[in-house]
C-alpha atoms as a printed R data frame, in Angstrom:
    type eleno elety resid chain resno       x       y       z
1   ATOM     1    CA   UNK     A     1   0.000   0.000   0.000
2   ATOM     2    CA   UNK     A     2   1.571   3.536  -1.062
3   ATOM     3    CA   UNK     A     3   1.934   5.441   1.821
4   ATOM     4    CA   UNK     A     4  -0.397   8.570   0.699
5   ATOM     5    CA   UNK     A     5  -3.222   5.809  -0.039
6   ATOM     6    CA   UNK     A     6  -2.680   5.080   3.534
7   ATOM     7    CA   UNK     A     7  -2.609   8.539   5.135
8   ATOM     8    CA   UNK     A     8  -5.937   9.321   3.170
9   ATOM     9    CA   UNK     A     9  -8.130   6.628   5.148
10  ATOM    10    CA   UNK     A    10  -7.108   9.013   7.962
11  ATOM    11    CA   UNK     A    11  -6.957  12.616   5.989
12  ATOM    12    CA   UNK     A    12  -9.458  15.001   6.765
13  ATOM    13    CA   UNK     A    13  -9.962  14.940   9.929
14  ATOM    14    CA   UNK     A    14  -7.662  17.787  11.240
15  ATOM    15    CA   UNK     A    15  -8.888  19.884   8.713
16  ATOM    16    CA   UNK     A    16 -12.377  19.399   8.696
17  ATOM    17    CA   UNK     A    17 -11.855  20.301  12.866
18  ATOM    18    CA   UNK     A    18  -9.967  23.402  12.282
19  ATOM    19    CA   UNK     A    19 -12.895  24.377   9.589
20  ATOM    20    CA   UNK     A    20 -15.711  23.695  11.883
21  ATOM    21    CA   UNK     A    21 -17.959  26.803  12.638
22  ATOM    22    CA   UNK     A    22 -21.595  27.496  12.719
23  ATOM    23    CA   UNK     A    23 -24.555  25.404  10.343
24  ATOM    24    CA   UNK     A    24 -25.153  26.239   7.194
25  ATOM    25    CA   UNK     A    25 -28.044  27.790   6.432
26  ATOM    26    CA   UNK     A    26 -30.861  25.053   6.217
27  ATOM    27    CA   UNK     A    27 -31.961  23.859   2.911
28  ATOM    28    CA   UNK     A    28 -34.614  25.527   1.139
29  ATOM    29    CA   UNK     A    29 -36.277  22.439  -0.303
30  ATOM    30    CA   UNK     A    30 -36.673  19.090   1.408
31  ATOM    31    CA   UNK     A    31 -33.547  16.587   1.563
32  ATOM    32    CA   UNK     A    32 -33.722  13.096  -0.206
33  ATOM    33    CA   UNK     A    33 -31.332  10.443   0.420
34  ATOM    34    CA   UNK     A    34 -31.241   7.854  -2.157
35  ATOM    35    CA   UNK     A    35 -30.229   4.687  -1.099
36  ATOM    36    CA   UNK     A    36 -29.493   1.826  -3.787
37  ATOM    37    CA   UNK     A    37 -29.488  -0.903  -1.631
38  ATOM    38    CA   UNK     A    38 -31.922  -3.131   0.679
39  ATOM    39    CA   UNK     A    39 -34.040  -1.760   3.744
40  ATOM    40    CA   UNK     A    40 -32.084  -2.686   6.493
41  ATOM    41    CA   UNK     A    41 -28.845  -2.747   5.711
42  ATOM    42    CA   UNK     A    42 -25.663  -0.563   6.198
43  ATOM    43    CA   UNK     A    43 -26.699   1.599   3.872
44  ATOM    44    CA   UNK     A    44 -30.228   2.076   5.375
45  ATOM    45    CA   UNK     A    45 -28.987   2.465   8.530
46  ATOM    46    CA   UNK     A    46 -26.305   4.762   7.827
47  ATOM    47    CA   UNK     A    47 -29.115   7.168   5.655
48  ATOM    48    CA   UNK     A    48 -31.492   6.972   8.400
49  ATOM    49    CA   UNK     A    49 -29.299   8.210  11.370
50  ATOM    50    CA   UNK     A    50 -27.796  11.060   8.759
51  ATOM    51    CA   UNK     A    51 -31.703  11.566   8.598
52  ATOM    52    CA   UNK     A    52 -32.122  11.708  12.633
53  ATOM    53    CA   UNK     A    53 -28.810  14.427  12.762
54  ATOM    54    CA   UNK     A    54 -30.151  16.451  10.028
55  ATOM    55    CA   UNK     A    55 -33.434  16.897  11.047
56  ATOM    56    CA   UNK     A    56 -32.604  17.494  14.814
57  ATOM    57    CA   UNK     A    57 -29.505  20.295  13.902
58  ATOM    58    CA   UNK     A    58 -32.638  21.798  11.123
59  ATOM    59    CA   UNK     A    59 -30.299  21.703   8.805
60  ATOM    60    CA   UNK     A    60 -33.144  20.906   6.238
61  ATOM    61    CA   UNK     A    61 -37.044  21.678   5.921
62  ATOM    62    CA   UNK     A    62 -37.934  17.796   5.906
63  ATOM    63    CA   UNK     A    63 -35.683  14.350   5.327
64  ATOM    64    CA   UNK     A    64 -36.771  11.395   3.898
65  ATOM    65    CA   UNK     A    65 -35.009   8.415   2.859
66  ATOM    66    CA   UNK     A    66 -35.954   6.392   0.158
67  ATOM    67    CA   UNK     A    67 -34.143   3.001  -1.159
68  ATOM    68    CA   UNK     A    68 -34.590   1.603  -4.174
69  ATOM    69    CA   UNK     A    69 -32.679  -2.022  -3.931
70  ATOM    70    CA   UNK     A    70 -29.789  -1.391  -6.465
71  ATOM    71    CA   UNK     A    71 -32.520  -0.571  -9.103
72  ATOM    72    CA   UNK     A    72 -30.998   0.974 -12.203
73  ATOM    73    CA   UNK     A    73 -33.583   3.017 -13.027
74  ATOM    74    CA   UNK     A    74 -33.620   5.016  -9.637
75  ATOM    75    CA   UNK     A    75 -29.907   5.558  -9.737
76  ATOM    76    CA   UNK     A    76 -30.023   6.501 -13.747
77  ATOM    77    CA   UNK     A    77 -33.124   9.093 -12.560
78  ATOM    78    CA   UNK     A    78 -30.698  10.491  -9.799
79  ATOM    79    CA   UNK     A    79 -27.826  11.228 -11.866
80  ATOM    80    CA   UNK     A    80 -29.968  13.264 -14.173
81  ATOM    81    CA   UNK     A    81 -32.261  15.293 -11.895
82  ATOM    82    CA   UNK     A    82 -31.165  18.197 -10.705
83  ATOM    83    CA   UNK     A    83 -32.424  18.638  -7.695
84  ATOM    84    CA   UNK     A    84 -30.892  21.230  -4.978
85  ATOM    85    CA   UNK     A    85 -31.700  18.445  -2.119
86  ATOM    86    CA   UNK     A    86 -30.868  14.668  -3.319
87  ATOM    87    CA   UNK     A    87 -27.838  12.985  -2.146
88  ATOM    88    CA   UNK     A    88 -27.210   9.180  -2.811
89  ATOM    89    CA   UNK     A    89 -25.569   7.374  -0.788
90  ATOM    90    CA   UNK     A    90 -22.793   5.548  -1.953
91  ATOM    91    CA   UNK     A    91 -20.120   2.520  -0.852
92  ATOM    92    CA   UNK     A    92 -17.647   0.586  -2.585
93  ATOM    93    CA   UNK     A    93 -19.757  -1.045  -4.848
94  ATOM    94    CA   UNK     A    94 -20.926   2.983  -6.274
95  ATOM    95    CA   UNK     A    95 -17.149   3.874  -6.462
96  ATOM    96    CA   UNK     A    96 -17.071   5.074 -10.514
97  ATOM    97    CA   UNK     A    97 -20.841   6.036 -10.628
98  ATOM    98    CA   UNK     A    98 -21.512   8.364 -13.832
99  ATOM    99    CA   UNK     A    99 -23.487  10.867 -13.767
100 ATOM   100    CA   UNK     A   100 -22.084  12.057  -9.972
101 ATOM   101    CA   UNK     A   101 -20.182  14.313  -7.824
102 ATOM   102    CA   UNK     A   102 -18.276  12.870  -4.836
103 ATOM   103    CA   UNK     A   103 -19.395  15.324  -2.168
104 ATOM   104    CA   UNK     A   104 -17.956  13.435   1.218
105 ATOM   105    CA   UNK     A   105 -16.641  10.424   2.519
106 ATOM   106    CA   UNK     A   106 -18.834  10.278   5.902
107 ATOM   107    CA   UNK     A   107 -17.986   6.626   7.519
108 ATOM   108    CA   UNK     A   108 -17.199   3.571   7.310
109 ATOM   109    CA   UNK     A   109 -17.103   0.214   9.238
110 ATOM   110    CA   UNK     A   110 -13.612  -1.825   9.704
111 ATOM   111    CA   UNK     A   111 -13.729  -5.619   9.001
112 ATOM   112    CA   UNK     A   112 -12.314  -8.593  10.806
113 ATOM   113    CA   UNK     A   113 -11.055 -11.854   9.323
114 ATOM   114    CA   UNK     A   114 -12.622 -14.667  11.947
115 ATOM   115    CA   UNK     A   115 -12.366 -18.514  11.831
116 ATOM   116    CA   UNK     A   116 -14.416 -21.191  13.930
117 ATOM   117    CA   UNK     A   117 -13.157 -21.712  17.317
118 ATOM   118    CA   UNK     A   118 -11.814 -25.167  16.634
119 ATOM   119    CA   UNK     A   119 -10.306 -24.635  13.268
120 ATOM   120    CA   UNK     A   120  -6.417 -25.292  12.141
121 ATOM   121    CA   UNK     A   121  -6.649 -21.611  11.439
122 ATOM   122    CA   UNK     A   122  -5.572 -20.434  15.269
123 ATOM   123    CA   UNK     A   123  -3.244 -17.292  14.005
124 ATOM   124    CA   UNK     A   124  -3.760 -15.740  11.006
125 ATOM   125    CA   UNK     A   125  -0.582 -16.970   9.709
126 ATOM   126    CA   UNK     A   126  -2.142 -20.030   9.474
127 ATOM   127    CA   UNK     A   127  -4.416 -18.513   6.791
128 ATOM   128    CA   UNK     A   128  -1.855 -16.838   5.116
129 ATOM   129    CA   UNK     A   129   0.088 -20.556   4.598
130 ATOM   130    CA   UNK     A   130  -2.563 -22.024   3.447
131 ATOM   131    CA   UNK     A   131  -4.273 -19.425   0.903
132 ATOM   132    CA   UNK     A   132  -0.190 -18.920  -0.287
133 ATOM   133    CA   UNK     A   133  -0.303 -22.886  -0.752
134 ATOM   134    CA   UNK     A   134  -3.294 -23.341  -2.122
135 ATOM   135    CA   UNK     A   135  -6.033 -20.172  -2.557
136 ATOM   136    CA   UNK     A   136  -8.907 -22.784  -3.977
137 ATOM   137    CA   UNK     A   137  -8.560 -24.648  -1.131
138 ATOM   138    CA   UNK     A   138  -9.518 -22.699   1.543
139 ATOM   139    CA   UNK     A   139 -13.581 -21.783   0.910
140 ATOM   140    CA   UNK     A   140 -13.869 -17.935   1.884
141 ATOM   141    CA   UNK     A   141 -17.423 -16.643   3.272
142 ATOM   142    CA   UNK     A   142 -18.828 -13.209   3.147
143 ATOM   143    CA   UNK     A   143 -21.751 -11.322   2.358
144 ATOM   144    CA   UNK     A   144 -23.112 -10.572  -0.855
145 ATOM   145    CA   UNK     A   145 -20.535 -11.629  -4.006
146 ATOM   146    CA   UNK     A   146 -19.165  -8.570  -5.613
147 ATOM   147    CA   UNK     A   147 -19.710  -6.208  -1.723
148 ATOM   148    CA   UNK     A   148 -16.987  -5.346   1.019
149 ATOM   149    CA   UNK     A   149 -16.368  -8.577   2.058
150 ATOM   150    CA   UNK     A   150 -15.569 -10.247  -1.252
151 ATOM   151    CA   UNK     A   151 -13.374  -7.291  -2.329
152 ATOM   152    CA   UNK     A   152 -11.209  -7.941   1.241
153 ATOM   153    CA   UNK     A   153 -11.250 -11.511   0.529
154 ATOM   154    CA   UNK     A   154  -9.594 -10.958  -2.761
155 ATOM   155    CA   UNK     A   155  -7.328  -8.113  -1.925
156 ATOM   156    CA   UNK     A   156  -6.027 -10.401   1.219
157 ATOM   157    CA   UNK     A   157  -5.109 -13.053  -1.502
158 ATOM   158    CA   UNK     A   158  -3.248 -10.329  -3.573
159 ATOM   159    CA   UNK     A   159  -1.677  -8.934  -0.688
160 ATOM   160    CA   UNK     A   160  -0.008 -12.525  -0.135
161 ATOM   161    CA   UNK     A   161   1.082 -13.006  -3.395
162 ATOM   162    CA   UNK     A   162  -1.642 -15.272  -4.220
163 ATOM   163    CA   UNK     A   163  -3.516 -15.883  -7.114
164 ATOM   164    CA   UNK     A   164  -7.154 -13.686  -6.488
165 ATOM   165    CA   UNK     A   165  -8.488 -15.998  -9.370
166 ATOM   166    CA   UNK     A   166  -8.683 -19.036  -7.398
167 ATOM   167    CA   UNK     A   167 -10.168 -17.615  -4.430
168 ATOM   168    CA   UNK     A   168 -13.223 -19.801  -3.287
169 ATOM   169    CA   UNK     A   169 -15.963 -17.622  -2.183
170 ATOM   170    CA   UNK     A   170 -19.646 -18.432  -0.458
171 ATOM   171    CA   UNK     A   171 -21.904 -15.468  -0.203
172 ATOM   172    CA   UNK     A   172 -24.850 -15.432   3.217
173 ATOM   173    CA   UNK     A   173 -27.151 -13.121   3.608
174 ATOM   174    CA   UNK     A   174 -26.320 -10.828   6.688
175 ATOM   175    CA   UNK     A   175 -24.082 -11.552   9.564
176 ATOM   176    CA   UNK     A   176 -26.138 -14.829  10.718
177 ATOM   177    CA   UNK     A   177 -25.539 -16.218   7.718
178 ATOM   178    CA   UNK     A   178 -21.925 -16.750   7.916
179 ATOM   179    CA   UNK     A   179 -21.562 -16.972  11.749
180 ATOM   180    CA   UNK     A   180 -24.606 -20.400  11.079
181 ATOM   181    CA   UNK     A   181 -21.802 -20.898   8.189
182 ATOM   182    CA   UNK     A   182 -18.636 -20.915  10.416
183 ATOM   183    CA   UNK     A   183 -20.188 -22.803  13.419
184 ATOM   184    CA   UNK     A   184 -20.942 -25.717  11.129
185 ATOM   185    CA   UNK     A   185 -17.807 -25.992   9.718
186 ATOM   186    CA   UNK     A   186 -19.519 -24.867   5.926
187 ATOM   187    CA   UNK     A   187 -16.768 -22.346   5.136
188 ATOM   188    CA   UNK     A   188 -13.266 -22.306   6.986
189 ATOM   189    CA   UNK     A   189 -12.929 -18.778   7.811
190 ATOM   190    CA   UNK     A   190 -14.997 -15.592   7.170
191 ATOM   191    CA   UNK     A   191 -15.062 -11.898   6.357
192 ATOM   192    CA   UNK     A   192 -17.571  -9.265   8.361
193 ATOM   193    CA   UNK     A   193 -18.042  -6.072   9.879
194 ATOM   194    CA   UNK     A   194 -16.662  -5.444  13.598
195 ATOM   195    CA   UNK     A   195 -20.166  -4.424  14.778
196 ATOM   196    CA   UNK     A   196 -21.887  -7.657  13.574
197 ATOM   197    CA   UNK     A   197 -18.845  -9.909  14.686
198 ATOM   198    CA   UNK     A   198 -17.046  -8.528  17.755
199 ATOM   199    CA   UNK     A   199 -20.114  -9.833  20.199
200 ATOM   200    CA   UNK     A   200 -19.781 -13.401  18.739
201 ATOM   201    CA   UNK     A   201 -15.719 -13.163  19.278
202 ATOM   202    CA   UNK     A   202 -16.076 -12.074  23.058
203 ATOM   203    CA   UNK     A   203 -18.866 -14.724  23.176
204 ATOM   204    CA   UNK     A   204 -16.053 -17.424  22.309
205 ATOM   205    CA   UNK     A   205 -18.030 -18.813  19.540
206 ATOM   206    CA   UNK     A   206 -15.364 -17.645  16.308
207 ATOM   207    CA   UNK     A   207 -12.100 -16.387  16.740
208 ATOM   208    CA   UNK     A   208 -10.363 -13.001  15.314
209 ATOM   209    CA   UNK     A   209  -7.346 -13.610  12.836
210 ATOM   210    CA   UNK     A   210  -7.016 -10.090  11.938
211 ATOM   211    CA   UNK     A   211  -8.380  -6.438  11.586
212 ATOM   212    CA   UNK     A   212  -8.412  -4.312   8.573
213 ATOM   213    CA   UNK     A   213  -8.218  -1.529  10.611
214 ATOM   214    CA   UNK     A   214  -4.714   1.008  10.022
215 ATOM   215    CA   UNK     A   215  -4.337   0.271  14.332
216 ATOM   216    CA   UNK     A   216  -5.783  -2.011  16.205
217 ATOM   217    CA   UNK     A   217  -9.071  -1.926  17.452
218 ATOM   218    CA   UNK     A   218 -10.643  -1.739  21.263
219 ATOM   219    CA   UNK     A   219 -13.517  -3.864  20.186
220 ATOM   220    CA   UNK     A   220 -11.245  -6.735  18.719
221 ATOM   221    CA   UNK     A   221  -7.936  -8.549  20.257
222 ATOM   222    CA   UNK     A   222  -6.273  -8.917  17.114
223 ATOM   223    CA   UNK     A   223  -3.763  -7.800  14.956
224 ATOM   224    CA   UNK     A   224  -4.479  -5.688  12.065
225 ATOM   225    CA   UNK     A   225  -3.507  -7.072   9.026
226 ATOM   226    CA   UNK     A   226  -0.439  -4.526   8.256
227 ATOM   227    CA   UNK     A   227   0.981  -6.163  11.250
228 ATOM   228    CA   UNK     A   228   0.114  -9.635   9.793
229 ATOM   229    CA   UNK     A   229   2.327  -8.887   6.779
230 ATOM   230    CA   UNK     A   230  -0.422  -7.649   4.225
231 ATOM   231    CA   UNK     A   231   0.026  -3.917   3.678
232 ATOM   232    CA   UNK     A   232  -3.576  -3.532   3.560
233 ATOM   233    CA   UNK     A   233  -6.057  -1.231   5.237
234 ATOM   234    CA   UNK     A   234  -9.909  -1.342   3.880
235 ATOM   235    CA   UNK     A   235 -13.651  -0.410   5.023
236 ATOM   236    CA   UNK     A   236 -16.678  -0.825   4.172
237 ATOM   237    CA   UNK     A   237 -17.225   3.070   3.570
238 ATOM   238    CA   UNK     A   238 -19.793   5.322   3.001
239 ATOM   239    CA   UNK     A   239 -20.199   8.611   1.173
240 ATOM   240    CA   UNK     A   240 -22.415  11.214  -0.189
241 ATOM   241    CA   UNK     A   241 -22.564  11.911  -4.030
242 ATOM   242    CA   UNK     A   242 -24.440  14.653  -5.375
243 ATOM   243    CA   UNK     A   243 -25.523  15.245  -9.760
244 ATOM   244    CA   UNK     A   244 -23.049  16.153 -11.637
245 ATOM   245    CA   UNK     A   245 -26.386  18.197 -13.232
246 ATOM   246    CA   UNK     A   246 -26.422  20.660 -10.001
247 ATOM   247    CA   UNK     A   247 -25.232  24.379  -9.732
248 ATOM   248    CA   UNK     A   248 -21.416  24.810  -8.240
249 ATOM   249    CA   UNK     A   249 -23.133  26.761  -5.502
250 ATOM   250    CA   UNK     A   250 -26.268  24.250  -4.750
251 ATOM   251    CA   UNK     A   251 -23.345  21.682  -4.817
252 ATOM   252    CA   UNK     A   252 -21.434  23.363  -1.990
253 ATOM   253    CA   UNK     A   253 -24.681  23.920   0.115
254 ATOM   254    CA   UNK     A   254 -24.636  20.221   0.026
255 ATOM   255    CA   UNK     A   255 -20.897  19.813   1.036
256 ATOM   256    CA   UNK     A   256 -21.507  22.312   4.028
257 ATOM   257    CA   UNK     A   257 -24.100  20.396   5.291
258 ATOM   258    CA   UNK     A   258 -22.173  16.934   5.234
259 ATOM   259    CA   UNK     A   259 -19.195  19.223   6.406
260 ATOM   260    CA   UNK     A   260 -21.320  20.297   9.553
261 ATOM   261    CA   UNK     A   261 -22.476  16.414  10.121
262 ATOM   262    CA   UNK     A   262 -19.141  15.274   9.959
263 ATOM   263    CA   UNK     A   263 -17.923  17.320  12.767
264 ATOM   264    CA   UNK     A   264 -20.297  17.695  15.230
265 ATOM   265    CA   UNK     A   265 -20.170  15.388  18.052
266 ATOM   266    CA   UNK     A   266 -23.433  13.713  17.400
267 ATOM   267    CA   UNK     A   267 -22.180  12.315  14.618
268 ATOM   268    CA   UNK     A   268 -19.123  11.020  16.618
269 ATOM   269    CA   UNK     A   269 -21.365   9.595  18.988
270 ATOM   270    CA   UNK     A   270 -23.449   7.831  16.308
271 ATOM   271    CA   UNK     A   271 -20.158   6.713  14.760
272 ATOM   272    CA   UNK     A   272 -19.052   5.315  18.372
273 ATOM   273    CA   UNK     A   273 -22.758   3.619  19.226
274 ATOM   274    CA   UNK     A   274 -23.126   2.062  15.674
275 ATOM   275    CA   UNK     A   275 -18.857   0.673  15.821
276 ATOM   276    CA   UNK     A   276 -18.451   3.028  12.559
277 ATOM   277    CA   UNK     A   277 -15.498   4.744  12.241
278 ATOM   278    CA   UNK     A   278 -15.620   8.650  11.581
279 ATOM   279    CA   UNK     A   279 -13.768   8.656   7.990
280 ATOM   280    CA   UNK     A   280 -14.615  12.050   7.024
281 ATOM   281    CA   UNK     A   281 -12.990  13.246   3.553
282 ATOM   282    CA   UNK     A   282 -14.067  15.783   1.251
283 ATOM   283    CA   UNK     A   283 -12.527  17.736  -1.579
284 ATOM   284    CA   UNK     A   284  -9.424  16.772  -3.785
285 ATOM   285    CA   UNK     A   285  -7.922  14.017  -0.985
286 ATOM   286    CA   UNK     A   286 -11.168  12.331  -1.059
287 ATOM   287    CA   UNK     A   287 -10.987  12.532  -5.169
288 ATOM   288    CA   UNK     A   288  -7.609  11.440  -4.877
289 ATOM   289    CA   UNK     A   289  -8.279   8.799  -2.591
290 ATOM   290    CA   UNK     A   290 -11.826   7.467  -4.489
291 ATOM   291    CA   UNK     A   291  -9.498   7.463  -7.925
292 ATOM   292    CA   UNK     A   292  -7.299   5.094  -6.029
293 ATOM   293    CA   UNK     A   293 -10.055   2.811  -3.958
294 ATOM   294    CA   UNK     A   294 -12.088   2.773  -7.370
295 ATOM   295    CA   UNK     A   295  -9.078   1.133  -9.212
296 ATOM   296    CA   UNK     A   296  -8.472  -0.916  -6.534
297 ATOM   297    CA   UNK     A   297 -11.688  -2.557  -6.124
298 ATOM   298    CA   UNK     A   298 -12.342  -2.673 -10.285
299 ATOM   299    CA   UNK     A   299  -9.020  -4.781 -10.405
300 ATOM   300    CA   UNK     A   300  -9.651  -7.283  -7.734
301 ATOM   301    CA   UNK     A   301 -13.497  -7.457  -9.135
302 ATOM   302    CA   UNK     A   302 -12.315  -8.766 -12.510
303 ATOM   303    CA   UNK     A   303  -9.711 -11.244 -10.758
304 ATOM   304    CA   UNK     A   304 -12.578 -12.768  -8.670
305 ATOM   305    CA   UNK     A   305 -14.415 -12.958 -11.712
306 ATOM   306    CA   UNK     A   306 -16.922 -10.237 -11.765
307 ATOM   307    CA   UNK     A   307 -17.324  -8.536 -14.702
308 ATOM   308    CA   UNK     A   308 -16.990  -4.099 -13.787
């Protein structure tokens, strides 16, 4: 990992501090977040506290949140309205989205590598051996093929020196999914977030290889993976993208409101209560740095076999 692309997951944060003054002036239309995903996931729940923050600083008339389950239709009708108050919200699977403006990088949620308790997989150099030896051989679970998990499985393959190609991948839906997965011996070791995963590790029932965290984490006694030997950092992000088809200055009414989320300590509290991490980026380091994640991701997408 270069050493700016590793700065940048950090980047930000002293400047968007020494920027921080009063609100914005609220919105003079209603905001929309549009979320291309499923009700209930990360990307729900991440639009509907930005709703809660919003509404309860006034930093908008009205909020509402609407998803629309990766339909193509509702994304291709958001990059061509230009509307003062939509925002979609975007992860790593919206990374080259045409039609968009990269406004901020708001959040995003570290992952941990986890085996069953009684695998041969005790340290994560165990792993590493065996995905060196043999990648095919060791069957990988995750959620959903082509998300978060999948690209970490793949870039921790890479970052060995294995082939990415033969990785052996089993997609569950949601966090039960693969712990049901791991417990009965159906996959050998796993990929999730911290928040869905830490409570099973302190419960004894999997055990934490590694973090993909740039330190280690409170939540999670284990090392990160830069430690492990795979120069590596990665989250499961989230940002807010505006139309390319907006006005410059409705644009940076936008960016002052996400600027004004991002630092206020509600937001850090939400960050702290939901086991997010506060990855705030804005401007030409977060272009910079979503130039660089967007390659990153297309690449190890085509080795795993997923057409970009």
């Amino acid at each position: 990992m270069r050493r700016r692309e590793f700065l940048l997951w950090g980047a930000g944060l002293a400047a968007l501090a020494a920027g921080c003054g009063a609100d914005p002036r609220p919105l003079g239309v209603p905001l929309s977040l549009v979320v291309p995903a499923v009700v209930g996931g990360l990307d729900d729940a991440f639009a509907r506290e930005l709703r809660r923050l919003v509404t309860k600083r006034g930093l908008a008339r009205a909020v509402d949140v609407t998803t629309c389950d990766g339909d193509k239709a509702s994304i291709k009708d958001f990059t061509h309205r230009a509307s003062r108050g939509r925002l979609l919200v975007a992860g790593p699977a919206l990374v080259n989205l045409t039609g968009t403006v990269p406004l901020a990088r708001m959040a995003g949620e570290w992952s941990v590598v986890v085996a069953p308790m009684g695998s041969r997989f005790r340290h994560f150099g165990d792993l590493a051996a065996a995905l060196r030896r043999a990648p095919g051989s060791v069957l990988m679970g995750g959620r959903g093929h082509g998300g978060a998990d999948h690209v970490l499985c793949g870039l921790v393959a890479k970052g060995l020196g294995a082939d990415a190609r033969l990785v052996d991948y089993a997609s569950f839906a949601g966090g039960d999914g693969l712990l049901g997965a791991l417990l009965d011996g159906r996959v050998a070791a796993g990929v999730g977030g911290v928040a869905g995963l830490a409570p099973q590790i302190r419960a004894g029932r999997v055990r934490a290889l590694a973090v993909s965290s740039p330190e280690r984490l409170p939540e999670v006694d284990a090392p990160t993976l830069m430690e492990s030997g795979v120069r590596l950092v990665h989250a499961d992000w989230r940002a807010l993208l505006a139309s390319d088809a907006l006005r410059d200055d409705d644009r940076a009414h936008l960016l002052d409101l996400c600027r004004s989320i991002g630092a206020s300590d509600e937001w850090a509290a939400s960050c702290r209560r939901h086991l997010w991490a506060p990855l705030y980026l804005e401007g030409p380091d977060f272009d910079d740095w979503l130039g660089v994640e967007s390659a990153r991701s297309r690449d190890v997408l085509t080795d795993l076999g997923l057409k970009q």
